[in-house]
Chimera marker file (.cmm) of the C-alpha trace (Angstrom):
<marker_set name="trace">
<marker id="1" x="0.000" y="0.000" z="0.000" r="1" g="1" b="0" radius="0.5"/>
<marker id="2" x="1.120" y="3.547" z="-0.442" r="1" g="1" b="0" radius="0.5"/>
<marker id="3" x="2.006" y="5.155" z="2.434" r="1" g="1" b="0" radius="0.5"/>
<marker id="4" x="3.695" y="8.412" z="3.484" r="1" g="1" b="0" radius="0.5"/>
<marker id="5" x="6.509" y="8.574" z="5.967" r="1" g="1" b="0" radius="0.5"/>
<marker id="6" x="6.369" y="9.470" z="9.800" r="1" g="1" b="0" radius="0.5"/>
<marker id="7" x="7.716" y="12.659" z="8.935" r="1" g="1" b="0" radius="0.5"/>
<marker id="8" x="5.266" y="13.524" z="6.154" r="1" g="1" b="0" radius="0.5"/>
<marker id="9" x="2.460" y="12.783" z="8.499" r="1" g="1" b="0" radius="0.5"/>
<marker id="10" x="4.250" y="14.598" z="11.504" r="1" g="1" b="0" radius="0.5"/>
<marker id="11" x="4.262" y="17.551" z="8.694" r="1" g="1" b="0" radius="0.5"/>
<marker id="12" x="0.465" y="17.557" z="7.916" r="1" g="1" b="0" radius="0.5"/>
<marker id="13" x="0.066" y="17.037" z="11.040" r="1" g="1" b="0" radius="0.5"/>
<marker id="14" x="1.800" y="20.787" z="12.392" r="1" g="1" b="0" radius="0.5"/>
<marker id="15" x="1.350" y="22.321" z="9.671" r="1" g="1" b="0" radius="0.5"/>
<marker id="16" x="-2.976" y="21.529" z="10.430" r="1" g="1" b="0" radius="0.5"/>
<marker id="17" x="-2.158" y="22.711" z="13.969" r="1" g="1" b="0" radius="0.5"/>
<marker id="18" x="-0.463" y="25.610" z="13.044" r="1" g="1" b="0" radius="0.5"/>
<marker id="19" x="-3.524" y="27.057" z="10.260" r="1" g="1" b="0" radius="0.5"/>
<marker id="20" x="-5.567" y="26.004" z="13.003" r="1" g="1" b="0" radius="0.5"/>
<marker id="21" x="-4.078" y="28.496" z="15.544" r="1" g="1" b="0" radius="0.5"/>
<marker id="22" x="-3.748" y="31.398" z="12.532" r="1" g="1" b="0" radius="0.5"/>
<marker id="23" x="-5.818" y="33.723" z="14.524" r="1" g="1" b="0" radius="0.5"/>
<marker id="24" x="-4.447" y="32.793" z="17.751" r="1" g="1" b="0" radius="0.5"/>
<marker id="25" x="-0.513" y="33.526" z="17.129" r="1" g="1" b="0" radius="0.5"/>
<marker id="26" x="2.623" y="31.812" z="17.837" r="1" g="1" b="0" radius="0.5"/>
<marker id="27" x="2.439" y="27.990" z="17.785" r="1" g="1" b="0" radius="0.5"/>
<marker id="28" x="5.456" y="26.523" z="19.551" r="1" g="1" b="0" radius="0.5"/>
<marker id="29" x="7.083" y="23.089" z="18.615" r="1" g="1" b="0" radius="0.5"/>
<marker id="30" x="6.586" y="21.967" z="22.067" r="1" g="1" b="0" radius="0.5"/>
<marker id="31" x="2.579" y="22.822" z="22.129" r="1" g="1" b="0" radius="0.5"/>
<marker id="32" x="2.542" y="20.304" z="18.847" r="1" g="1" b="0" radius="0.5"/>
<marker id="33" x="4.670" y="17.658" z="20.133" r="1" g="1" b="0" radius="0.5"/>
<marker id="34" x="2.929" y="17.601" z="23.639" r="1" g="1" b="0" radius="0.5"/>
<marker id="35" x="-0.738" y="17.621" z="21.723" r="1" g="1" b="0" radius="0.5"/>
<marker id="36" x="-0.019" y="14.660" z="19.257" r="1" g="1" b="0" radius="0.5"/>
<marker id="37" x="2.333" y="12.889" z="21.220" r="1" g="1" b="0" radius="0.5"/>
<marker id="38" x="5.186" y="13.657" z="18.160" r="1" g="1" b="0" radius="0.5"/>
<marker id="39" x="8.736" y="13.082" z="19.456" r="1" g="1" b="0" radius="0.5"/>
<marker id="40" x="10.072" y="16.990" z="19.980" r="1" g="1" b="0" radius="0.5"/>
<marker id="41" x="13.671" y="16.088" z="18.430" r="1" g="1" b="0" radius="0.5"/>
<marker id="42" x="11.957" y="14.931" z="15.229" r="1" g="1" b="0" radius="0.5"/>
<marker id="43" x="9.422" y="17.290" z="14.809" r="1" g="1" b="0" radius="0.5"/>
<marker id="44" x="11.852" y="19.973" z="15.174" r="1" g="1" b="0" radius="0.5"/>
<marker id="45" x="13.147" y="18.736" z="12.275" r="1" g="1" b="0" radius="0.5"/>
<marker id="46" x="10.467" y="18.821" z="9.760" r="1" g="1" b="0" radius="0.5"/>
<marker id="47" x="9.061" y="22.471" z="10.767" r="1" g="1" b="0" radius="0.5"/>
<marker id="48" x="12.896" y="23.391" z="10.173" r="1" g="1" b="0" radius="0.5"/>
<marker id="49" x="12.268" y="22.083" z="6.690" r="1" g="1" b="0" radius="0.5"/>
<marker id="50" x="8.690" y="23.382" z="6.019" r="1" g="1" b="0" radius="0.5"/>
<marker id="51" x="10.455" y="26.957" z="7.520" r="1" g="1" b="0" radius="0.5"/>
<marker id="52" x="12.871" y="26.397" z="4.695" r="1" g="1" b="0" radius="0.5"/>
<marker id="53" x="10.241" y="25.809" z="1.998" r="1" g="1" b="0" radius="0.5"/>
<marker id="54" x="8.550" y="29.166" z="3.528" r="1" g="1" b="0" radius="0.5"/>
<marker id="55" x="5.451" y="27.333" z="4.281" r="1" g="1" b="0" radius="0.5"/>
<marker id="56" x="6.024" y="28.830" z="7.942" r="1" g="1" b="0" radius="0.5"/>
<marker id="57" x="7.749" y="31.347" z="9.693" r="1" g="1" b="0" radius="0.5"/>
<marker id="58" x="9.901" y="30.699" z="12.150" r="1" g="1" b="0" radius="0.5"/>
<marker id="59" x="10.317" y="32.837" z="15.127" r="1" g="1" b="0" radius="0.5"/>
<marker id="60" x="12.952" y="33.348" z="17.828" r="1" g="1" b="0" radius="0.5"/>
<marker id="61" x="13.020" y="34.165" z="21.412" r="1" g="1" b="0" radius="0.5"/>
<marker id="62" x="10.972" y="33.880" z="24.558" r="1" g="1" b="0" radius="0.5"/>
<marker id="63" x="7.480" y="34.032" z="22.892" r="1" g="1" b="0" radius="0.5"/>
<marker id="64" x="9.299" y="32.656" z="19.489" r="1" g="1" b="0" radius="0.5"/>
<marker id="65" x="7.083" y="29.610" z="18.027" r="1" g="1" b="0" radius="0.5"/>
<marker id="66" x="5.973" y="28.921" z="14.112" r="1" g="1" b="0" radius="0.5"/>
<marker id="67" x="3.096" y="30.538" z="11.926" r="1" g="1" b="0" radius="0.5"/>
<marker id="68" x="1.716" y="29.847" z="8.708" r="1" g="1" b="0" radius="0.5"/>
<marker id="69" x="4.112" y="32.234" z="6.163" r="1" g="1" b="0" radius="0.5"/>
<marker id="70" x="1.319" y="31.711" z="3.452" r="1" g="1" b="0" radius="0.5"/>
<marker id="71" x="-2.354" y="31.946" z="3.041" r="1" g="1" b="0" radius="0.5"/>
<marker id="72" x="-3.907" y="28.144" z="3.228" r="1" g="1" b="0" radius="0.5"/>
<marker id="73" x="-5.382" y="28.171" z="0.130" r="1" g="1" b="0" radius="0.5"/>
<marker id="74" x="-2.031" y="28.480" z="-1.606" r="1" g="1" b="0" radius="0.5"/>
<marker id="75" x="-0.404" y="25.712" z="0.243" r="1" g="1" b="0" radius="0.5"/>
<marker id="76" x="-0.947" y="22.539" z="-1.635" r="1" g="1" b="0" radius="0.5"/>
<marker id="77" x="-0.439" y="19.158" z="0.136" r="1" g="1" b="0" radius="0.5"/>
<marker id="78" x="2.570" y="18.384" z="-2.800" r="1" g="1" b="0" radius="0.5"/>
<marker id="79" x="4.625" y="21.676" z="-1.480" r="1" g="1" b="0" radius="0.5"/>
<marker id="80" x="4.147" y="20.224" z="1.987" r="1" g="1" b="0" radius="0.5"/>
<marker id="81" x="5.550" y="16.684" z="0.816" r="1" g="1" b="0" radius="0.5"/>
<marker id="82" x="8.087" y="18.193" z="-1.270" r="1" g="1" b="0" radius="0.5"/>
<marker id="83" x="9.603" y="20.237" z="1.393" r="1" g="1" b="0" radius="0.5"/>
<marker id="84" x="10.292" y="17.232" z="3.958" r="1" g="1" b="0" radius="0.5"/>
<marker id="85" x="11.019" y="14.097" z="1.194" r="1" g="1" b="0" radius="0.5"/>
<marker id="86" x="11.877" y="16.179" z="-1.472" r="1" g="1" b="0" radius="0.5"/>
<marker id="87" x="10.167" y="15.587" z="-4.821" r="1" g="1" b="0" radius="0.5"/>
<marker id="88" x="11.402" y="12.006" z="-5.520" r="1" g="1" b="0" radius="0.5"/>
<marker id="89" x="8.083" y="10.553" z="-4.687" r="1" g="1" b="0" radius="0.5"/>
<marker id="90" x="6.761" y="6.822" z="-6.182" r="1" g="1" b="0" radius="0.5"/>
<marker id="91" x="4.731" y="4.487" z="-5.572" r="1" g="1" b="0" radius="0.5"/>
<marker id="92" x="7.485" y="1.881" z="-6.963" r="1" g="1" b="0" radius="0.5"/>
<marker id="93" x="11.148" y="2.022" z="-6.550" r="1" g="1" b="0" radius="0.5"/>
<marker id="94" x="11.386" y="2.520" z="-10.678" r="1" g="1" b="0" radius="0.5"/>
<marker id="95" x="9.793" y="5.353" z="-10.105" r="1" g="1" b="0" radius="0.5"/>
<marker id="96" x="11.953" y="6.838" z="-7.816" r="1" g="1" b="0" radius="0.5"/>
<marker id="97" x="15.426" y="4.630" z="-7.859" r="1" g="1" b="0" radius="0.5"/>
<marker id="98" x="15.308" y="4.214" z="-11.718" r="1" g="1" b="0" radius="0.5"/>
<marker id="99" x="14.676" y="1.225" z="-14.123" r="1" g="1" b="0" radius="0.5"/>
<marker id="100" x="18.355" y="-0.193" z="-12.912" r="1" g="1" b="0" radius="0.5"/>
<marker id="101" x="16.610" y="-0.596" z="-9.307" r="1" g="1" b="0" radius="0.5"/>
<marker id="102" x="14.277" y="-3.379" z="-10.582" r="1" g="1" b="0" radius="0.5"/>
<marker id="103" x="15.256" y="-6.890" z="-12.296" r="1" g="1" b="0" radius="0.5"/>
<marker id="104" x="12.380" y="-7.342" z="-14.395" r="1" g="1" b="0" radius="0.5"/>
<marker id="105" x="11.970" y="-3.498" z="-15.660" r="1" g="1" b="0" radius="0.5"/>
<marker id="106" x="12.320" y="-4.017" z="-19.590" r="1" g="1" b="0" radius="0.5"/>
<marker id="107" x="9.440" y="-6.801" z="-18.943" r="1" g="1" b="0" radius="0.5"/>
<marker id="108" x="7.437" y="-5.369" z="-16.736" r="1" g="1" b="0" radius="0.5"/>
<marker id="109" x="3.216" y="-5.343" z="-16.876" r="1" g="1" b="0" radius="0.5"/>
<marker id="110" x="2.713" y="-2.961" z="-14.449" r="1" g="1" b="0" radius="0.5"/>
<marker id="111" x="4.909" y="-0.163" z="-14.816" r="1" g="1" b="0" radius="0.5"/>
<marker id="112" x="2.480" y="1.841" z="-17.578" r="1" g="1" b="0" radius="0.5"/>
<marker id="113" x="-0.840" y="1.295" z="-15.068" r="1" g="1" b="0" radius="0.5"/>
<marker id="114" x="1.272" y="2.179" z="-12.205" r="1" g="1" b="0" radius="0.5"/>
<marker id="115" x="2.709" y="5.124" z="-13.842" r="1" g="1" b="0" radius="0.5"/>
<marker id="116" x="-1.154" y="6.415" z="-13.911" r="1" g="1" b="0" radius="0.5"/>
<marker id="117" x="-1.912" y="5.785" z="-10.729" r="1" g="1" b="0" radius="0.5"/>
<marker id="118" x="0.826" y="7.603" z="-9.365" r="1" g="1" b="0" radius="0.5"/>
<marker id="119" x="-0.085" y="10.574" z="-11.932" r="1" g="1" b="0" radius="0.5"/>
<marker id="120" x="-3.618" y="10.883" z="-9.853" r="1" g="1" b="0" radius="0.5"/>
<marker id="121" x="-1.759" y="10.631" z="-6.205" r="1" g="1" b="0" radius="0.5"/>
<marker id="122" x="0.307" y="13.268" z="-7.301" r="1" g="1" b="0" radius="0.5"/>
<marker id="123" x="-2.370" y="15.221" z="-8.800" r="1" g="1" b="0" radius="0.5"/>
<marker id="124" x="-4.496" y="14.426" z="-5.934" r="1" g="1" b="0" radius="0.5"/>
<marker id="125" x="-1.958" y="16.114" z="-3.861" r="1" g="1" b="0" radius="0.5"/>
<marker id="126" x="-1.253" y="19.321" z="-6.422" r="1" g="1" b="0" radius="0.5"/>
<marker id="127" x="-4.909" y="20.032" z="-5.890" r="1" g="1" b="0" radius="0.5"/>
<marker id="128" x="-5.491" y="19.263" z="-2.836" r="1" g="1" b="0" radius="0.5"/>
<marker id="129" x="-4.656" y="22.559" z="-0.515" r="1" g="1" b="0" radius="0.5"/>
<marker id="130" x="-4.045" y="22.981" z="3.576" r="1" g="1" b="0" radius="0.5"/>
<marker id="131" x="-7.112" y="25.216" z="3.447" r="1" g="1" b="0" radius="0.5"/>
<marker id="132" x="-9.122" y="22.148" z="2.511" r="1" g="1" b="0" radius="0.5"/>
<marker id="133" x="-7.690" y="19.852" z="5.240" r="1" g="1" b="0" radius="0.5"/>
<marker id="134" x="-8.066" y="22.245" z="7.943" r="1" g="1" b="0" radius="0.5"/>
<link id1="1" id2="2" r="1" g="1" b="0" radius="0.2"/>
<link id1="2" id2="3" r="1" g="1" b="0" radius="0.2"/>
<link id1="3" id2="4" r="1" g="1" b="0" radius="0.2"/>
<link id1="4" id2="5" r="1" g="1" b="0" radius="0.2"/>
<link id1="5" id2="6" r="1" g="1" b="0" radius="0.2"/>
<link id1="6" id2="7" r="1" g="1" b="0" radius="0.2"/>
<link id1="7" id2="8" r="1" g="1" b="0" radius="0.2"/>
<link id1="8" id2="9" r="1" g="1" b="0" radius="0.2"/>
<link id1="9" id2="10" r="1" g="1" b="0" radius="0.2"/>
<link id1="10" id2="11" r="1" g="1" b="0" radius="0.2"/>
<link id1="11" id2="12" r="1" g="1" b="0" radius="0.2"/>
<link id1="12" id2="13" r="1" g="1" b="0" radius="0.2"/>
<link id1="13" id2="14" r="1" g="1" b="0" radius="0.2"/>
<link id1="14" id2="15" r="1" g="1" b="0" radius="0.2"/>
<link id1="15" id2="16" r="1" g="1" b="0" radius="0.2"/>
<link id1="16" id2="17" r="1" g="1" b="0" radius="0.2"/>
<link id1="17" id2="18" r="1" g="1" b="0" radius="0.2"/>
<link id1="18" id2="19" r="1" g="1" b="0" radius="0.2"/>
<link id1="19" id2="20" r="1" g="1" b="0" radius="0.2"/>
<link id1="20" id2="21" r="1" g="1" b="0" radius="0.2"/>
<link id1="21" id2="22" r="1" g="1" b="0" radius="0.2"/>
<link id1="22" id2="23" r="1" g="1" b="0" radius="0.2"/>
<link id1="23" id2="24" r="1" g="1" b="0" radius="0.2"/>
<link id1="24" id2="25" r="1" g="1" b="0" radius="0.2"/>
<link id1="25" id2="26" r="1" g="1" b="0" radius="0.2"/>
<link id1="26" id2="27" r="1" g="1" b="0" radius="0.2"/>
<link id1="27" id2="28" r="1" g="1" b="0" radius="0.2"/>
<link id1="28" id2="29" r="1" g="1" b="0" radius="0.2"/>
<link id1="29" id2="30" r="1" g="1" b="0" radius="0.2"/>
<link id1="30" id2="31" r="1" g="1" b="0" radius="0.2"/>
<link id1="31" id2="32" r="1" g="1" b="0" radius="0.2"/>
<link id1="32" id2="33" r="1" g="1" b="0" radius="0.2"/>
<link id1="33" id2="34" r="1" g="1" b="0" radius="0.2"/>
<link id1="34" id2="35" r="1" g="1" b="0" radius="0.2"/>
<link id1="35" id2="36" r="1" g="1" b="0" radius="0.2"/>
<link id1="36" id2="37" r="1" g="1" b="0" radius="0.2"/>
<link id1="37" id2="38" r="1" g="1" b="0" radius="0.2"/>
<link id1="38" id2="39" r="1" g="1" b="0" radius="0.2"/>
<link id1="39" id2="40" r="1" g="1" b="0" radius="0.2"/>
<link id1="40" id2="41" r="1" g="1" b="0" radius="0.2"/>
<link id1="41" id2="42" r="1" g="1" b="0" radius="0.2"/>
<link id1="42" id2="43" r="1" g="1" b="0" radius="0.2"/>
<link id1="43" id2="44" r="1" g="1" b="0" radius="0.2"/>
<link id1="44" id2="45" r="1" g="1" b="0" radius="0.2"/>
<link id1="45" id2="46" r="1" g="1" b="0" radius="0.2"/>
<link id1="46" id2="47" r="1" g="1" b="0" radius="0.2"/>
<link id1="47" id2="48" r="1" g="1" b="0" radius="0.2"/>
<link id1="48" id2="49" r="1" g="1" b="0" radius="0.2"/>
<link id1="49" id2="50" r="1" g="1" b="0" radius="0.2"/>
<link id1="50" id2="51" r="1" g="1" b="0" radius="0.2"/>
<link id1="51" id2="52" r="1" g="1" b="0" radius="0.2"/>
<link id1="52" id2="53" r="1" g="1" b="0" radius="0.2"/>
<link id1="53" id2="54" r="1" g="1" b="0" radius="0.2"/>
<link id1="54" id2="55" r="1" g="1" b="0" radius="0.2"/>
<link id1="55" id2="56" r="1" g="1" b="0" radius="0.2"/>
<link id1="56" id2="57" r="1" g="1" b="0" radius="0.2"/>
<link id1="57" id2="58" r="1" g="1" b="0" radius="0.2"/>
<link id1="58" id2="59" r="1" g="1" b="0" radius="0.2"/>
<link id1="59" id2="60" r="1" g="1" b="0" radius="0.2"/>
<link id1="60" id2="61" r="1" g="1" b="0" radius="0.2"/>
<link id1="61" id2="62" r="1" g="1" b="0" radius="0.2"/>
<link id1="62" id2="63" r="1" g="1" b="0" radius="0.2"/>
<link id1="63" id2="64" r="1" g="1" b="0" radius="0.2"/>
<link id1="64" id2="65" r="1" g="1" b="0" radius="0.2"/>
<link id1="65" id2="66" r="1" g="1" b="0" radius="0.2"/>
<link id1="66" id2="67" r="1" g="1" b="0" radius="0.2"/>
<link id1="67" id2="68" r="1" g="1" b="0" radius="0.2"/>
<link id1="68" id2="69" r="1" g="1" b="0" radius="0.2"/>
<link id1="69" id2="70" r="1" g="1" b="0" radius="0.2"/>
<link id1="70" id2="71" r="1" g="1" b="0" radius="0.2"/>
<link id1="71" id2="72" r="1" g="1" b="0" radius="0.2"/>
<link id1="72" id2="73" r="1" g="1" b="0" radius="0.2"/>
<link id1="73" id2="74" r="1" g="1" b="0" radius="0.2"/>
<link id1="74" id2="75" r="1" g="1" b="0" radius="0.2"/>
<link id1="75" id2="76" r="1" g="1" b="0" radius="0.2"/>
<link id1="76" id2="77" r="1" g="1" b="0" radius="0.2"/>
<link id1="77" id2="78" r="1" g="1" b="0" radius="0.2"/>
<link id1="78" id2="79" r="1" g="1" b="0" radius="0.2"/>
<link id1="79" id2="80" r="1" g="1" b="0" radius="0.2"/>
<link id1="80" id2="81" r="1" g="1" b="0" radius="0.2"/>
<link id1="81" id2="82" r="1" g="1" b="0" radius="0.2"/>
<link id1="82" id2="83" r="1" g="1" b="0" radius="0.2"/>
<link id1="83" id2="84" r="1" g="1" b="0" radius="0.2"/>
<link id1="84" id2="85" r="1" g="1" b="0" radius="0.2"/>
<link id1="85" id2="86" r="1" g="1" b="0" radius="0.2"/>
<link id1="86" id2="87" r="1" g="1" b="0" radius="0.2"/>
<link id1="87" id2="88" r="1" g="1" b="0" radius="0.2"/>
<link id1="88" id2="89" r="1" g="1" b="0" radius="0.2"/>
<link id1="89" id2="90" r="1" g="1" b="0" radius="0.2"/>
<link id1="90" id2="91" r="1" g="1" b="0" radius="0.2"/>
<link id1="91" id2="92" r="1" g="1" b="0" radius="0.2"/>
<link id1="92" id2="93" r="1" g="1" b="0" radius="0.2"/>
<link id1="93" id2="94" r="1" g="1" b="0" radius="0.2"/>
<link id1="94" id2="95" r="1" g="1" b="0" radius="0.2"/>
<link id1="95" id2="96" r="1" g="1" b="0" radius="0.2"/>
<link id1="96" id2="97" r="1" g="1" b="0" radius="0.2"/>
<link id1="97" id2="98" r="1" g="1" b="0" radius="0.2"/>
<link id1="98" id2="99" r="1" g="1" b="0" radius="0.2"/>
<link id1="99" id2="100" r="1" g="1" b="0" radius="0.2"/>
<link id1="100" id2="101" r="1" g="1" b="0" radius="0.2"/>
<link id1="101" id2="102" r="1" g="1" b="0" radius="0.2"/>
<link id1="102" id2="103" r="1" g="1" b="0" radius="0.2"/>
<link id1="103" id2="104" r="1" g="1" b="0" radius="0.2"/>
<link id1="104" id2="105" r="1" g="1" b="0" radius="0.2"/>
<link id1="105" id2="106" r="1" g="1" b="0" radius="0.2"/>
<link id1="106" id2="107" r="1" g="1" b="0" radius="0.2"/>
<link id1="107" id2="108" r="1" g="1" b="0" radius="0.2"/>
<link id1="108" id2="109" r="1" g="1" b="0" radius="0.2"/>
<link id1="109" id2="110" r="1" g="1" b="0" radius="0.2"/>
<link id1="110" id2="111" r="1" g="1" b="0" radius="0.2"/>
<link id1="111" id2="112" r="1" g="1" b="0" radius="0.2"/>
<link id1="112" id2="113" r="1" g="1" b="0" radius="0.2"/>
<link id1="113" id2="114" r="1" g="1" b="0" radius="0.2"/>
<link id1="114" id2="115" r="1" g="1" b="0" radius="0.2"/>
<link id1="115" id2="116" r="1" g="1" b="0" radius="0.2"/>
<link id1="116" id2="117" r="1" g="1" b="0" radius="0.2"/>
<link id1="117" id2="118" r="1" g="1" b="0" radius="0.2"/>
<link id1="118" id2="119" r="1" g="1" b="0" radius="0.2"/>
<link id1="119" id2="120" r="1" g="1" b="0" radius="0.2"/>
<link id1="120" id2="121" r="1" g="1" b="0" radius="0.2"/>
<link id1="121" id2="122" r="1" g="1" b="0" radius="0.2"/>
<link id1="122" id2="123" r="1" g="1" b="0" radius="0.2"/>
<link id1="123" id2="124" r="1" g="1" b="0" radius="0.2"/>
<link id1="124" id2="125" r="1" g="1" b="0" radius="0.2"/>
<link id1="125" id2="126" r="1" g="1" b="0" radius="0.2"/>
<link id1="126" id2="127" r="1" g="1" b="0" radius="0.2"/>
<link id1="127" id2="128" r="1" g="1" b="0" radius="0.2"/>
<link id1="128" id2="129" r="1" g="1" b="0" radius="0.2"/>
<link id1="129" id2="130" r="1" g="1" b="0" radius="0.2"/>
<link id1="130" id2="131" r="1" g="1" b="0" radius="0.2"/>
<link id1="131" id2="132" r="1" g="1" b="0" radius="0.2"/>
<link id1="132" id2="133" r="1" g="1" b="0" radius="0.2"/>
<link id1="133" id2="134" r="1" g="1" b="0" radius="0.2"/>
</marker_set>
């Protein structure tokens, strides 16, 4: 089954909380990990990456914390992805590792349906913004 990493969900997952608290101010890592039960250290790590992306804002000091840098509506779930995997995303290691990652590639059934399906994921996910998930 398709399935996105811890981090990817950890992502969605602050980034929610965060849009969620727009109107409220200042979300700090330690208000998301305590609230989902995320491990700090690695959560840390992905709002350091959607910071980087400029899907948030970081901010420093005593009252420092994260907000949304963006309105929702132009924050698609692919940018989120993107900015903590990076845009190597497949449902099957061809599609991501190459054909030289997989022994039967030149006589392969599935490749051309698969290719499809992960077309609609990843338009699914181009579409789909944090506005809508909120």
């Amino acid at each position: 089954m398709v399935r996105l990493s811890k981090r990817v969900e950890y992502g969605l997952i602050a980034i929610r909380h965060i849009a969620t608290q727009r109107n409220e101010g200042i979300v700090t890592a330690k208000e998301i990990a305590d609230c989902y039960q995320i491990p700090y250290e690695l959560l840390a790590k992905v709002l350091q990456k959607l910071s980087r992306a400029g899907l948030i804002t970081s901010h420093q000091g005593v009252r420092g914390g994260y907000a949304l840098a963006r309105n929702p509506n132009t924050i698609s779930v692919s940018m989120i992805i993107n900015a903590i995997e990076g845009s190597n995303m497949g449902i099957a290691r061809c599609m991501t590792e190459g054909p030289e990652s997989c022994d039967v590639f030149s006589v392969c059934t599935i490749k051309s349906p698969l290719s499809k399906v992960q077309a609609n994921i990843i338009q699914a996910f181009d579409t789909m913004t944090l506005a809508q998930i909120v």
